[in-house]
C-alpha positions in Angstrom: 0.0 0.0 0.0 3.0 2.5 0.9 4.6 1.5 -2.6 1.3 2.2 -4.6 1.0 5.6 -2.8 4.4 7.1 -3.3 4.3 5.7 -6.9 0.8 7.4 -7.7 2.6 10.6 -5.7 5.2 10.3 -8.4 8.4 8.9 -6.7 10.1 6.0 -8.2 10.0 3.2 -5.7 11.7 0.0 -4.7 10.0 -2.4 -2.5 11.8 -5.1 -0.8 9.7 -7.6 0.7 9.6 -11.3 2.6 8.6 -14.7 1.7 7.4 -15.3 -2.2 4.4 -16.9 -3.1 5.5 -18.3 -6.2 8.9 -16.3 -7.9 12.0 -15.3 -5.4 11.8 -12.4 -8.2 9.0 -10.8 -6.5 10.8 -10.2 -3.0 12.4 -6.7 -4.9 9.9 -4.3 -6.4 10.9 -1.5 -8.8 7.8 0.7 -9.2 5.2 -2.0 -8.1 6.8 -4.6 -10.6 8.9 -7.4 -9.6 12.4 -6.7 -11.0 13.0 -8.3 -14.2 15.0 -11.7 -14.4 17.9 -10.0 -15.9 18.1 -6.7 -13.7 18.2 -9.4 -11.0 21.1 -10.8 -12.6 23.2 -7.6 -12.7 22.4 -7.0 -9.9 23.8 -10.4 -8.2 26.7 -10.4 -9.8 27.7 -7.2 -8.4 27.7 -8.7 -4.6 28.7 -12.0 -6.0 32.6 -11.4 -4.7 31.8 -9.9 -1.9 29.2 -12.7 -0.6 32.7 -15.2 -1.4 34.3 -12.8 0.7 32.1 -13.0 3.9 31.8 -17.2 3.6 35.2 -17.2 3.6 36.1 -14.6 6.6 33.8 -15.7 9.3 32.6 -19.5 10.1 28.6 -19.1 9.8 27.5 -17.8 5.9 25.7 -15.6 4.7 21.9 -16.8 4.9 19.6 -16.0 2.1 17.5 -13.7 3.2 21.0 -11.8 4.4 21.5 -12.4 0.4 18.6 -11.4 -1.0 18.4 -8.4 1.3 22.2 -7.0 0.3 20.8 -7.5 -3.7 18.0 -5.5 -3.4 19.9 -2.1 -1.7 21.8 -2.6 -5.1 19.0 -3.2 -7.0 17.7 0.1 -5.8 20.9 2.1 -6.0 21.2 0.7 -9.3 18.2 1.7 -11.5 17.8 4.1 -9.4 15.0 4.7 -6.6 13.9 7.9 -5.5 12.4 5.9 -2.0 12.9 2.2 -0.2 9.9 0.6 1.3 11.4 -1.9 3.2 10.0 -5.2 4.9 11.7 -6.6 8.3 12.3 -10.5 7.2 11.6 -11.4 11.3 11.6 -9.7 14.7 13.1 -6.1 14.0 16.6 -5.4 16.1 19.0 -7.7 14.7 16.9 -8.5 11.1 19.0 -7.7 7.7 16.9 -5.2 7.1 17.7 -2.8 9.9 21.3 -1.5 8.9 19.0 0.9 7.4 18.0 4.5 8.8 14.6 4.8 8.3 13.0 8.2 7.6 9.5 6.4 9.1 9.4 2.9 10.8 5.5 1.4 10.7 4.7 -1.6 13.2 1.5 -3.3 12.1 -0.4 -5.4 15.1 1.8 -7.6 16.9 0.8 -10.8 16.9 2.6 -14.4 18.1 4.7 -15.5 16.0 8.5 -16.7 15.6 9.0 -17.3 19.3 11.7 -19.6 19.1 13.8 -16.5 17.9 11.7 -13.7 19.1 10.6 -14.4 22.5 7.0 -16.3 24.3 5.3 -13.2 25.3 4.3 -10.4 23.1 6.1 -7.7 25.4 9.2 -9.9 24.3 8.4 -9.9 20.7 7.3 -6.1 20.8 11.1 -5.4 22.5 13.2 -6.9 19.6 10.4 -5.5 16.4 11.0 -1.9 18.8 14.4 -2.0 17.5 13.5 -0.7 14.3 12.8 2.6 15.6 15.7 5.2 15.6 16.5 8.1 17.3 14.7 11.3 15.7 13.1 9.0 13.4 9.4 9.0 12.4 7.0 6.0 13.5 3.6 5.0 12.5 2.3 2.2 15.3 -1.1 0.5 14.3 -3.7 -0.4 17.0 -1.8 -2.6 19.8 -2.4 -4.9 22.7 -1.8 -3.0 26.0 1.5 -4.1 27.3 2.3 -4.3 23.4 1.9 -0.6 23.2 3.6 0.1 26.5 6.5 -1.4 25.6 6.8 0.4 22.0 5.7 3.9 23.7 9.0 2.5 25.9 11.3 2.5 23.2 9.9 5.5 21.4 10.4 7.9 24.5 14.1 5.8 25.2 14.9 7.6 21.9 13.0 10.5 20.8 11.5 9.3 18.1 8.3 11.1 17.1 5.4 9.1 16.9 1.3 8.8 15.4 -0.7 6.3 16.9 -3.9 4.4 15.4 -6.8 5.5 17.4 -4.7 8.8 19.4 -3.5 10.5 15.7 -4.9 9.3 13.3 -7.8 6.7 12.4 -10.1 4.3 10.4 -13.2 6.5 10.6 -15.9 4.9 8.7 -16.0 1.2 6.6 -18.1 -0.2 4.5 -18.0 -3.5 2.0 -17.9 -3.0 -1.2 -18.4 -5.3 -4.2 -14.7 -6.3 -4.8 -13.4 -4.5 -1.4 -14.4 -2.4 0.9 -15.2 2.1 1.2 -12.7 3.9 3.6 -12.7 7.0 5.4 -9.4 7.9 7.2 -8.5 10.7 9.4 -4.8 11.2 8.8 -2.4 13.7 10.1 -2.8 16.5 7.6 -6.1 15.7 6.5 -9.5 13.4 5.9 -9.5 11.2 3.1 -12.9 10.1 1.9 -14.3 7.7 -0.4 -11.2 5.6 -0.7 -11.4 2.4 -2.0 -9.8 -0.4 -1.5 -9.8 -3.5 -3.8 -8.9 -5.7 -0.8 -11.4 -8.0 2.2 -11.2 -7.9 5.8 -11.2 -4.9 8.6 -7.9 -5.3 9.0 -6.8 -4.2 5.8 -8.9 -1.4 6.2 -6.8 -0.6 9.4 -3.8 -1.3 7.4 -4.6 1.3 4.8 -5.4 3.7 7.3 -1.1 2.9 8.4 0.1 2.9 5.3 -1.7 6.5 4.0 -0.2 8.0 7.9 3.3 6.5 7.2 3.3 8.3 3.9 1.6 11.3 5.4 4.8 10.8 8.1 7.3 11.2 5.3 6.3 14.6 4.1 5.7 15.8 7.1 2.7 15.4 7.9 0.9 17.1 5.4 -2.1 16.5 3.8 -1.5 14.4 0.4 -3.2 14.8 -2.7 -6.5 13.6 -2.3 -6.9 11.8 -6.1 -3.3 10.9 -5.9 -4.4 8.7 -2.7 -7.5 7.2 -4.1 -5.5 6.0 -7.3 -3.0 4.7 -5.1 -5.3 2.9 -3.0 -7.5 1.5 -5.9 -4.1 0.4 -7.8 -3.7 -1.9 -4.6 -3.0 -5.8 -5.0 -2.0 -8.0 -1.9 -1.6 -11.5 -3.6 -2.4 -14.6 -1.1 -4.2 -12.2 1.4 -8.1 -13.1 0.9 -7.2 -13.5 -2.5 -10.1 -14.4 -4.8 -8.3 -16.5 -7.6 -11.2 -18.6 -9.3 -14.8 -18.5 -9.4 -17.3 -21.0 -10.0 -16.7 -22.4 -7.2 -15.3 -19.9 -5.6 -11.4 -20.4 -4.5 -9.8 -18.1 -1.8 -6.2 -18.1 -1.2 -5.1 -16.4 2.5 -1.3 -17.3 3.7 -2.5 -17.4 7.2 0.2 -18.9 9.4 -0.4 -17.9 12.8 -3.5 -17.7 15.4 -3.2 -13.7 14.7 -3.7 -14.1 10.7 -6.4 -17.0 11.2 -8.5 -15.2 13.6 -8.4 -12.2 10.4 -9.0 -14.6 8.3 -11.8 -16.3 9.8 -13.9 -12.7 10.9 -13.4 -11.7 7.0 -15.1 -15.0 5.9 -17.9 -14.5 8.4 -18.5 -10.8 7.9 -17.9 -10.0 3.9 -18.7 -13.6 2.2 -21.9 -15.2 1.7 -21.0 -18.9 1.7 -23.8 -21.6 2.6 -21.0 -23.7 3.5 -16.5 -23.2 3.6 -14.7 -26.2 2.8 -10.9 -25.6 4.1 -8.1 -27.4 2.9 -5.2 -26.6 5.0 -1.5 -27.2 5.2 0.9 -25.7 8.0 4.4 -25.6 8.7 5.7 -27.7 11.5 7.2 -25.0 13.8 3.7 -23.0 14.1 0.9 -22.5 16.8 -1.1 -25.2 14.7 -3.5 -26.1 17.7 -4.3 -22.6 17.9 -4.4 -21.8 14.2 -6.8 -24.3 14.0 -9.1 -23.6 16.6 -9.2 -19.9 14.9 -10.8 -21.5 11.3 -13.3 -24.1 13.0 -16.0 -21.9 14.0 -16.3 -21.2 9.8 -15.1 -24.0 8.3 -17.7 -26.8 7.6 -15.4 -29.7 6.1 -11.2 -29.3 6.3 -9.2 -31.1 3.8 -5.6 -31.4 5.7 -3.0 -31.6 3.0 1.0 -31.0 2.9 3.0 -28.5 0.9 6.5 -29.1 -0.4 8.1 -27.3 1.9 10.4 -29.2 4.1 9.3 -27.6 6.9 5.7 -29.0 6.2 3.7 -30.7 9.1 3.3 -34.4 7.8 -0.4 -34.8 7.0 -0.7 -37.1 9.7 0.3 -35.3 12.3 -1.6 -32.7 11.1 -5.2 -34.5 11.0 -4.5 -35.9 14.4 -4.5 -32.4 16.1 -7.4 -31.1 13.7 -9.4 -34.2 14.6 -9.4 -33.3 18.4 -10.8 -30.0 17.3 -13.2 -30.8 14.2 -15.5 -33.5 14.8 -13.5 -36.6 12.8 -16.1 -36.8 10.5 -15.3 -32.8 9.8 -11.9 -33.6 8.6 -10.3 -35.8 5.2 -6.8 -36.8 4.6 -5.4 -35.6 1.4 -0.9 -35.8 1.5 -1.2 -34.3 -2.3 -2.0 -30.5 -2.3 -3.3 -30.9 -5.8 -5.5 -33.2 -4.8 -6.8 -31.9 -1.8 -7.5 -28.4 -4.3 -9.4 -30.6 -7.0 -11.4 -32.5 -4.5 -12.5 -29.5 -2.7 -13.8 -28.3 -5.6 -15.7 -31.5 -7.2 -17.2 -31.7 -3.7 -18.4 -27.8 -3.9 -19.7 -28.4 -7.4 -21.4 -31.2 -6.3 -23.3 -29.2 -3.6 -27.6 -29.7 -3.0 -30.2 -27.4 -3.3 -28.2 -24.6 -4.9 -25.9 -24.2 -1.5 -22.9 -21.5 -1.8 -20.1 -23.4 -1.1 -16.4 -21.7 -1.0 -13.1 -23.2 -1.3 -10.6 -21.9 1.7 -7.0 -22.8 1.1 -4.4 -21.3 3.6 -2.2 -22.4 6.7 1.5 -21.1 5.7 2.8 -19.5 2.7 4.4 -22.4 0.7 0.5 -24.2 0.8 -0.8 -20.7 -0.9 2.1 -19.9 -3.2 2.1 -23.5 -4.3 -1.9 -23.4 -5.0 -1.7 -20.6 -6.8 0.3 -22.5 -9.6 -2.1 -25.5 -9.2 -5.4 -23.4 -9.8 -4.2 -21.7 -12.2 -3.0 -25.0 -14.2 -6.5 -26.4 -14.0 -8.1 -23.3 -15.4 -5.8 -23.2 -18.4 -6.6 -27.3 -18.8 
């Protein structure tokens, strides 16, 4: 969202972002495209050396996203950028991304997630994401759990940063669905911005518009932006694998859901903004999440689940996987599918197949790698 409104301002943007769905291309944006194959190249080979260099001097290499993240500053310095919208891979203080000195730092909801690395309470987690904001620096903080909050407003005060809250600066002010999205009103720092809208589901993109528009707001100072410049950029939005309508007929949503935080979105979005009769999800999760709890999220709107398996190494065998959504669902609730492609094409003979004209809509979400990967499957069987 902060890439489409800068571009629509007229600034030449990069965007550096974390996982792919489907090409390790589309991590680095140049003006809301993924860079091409060749740029890519270039831009590789000018770190190549020095990526030797590092493997070579100290005894733990360079990881990929450490790689990825060096290629896209030179990607940006390269062709050039006027602006760098930049994405923390994990946590905040010590993540690749952070050797940079942001002009405005934006923390969307904190949520669980990562604790191995990151910590087992959200005060934890909130401390190391804090470290992305600098002294004299700018920050945008969405709507936040108490002791969430407390511990940011910590950091921003340890520093001097200057800050806008959700709900104390700036707001969502009105919402509305809309066919394809949703209506927005948002009181900003320099102005109101009506009749926005935006072609993604759920409140809390809504909320997350109403962040990105501040953080840009933030940037120049706070002052009011052009109204039509906004609109366009907010209409231009796309958000692949979030709520993601990909096929009608039935009708197939993609949502890379992965923790309790993103399920519960998930789930509320479903419930307030779709009309289904009936959901059938088919889900696949990595190993190392909150699975129990991710779970226990989607059952309330989810009639029939379909557990399945990505490629992914770090996939939760589909065994393991039906036996912790079987003391959740009902057993008769839940099928077995270890093929993802199967699991997609029988969730979709069984919605066809549906009585007495029913709505039925296909769900498929539980980690990034099971959306990405459907996303190639789907769109196989509509070119078939």
């Amino acid at each position: 969202m902060i890439d489409s409104l800068l571009f629509n301002i007229g600034m030449r943007t990069g965007r550096y972002t974390s996982p792919h769905l489907e090409s390790f291309l589309e991590r680095i944006s140049i003006n809301g495209l993924p860079i091409d194959s060749k740029d890519f190249i270039f831009a590789y080979n000018d770190i190549a050396l020095y990526l030797d260099l590092m493997d070579k001097k100290f005894e733990t290499p360079i990881s990929y996203f450490e790689a990825m993240t060096a290629l896209a500053f030179v990607a940006f310095a390269e062709f050039p950028v006027d602006i760098g919208v930049i994405e923390a891979g994990m946590g905040g203080e010590w993540d690749a991304t952070n050797v940079v000195e942001a002009v405005v730092s934006v923390i969307t909801p904190i949520g669980f997630d990562h604790m191995a690395y990151l910590g087992n309470t959200l005060t934890e987690i909130a401390r190391t994401k804090s470290g992305i904001i600098k002294e004299g620096s700018n920050v945008v903080l969405a709507q936040q759990q108490p002791d969430v909050a407390t511990e940011l407003m910590r950091r921003v005060a340890q520093v001097g940063a200057n800050v806008a809250r959700e709900g104390v600066e700036f707001s969502l002010t009105s919402r509305n669905v809309a066919v394809g999205g949703q209506l927005l009103t948002v009181k900003g720092l320099g102005g109101v911005y009506e009749d926005i809208f935006l072609p993604l589901h759920g409140k809390h993109q809504g909320e997350n518009a109403a962040t990105a528009l501040v953080a840009v707001e933030s940037f120049f100072g706070g002052q009011e932006l052009d109204q039509e410049a906004v609109r366009t950029g907010f209409a231009q939005v796309a958000s692949p694998g979030r709520c993601e309508v990909v096929h009608r007929d039935p009708t197939i949503i993609l949502d890379a859901a992965h923790n309790p935080h993103g399920a519960k979105a998930l789930a509320q979005t479903l419930e307030n903004e779709f009309t289904f009769d009936e959901i059938i999800g088919v889900v696949g999760v990595f190993a190392d999440k909150e699975v129990e709890e991710i779970l226990r999220e989607l059952e309330p709107i989810v009639n029939t689940l379909i557990v399945t398996e990505s490629i992914s190494p770090r996939a939760l065998p589909v065994e393991d996987l039906a036996r912790i959504a079987m003391k959740i669902f009902e057993p008769d609730r839940v099928i077995i599918e270890p093929r993802l492609q199967k699991a997609i094409t029988s969730a979709i003979s069984a919605a066809k197949s549906a009585e007495n004209n029913e709505s039925v809509g296909i769900v498929i979400t539980g980690s990034v790698t099971t959306v990405g990967q459907s996303r190639a499957i789907i769109k196989g069987i509509e070119n078939e």
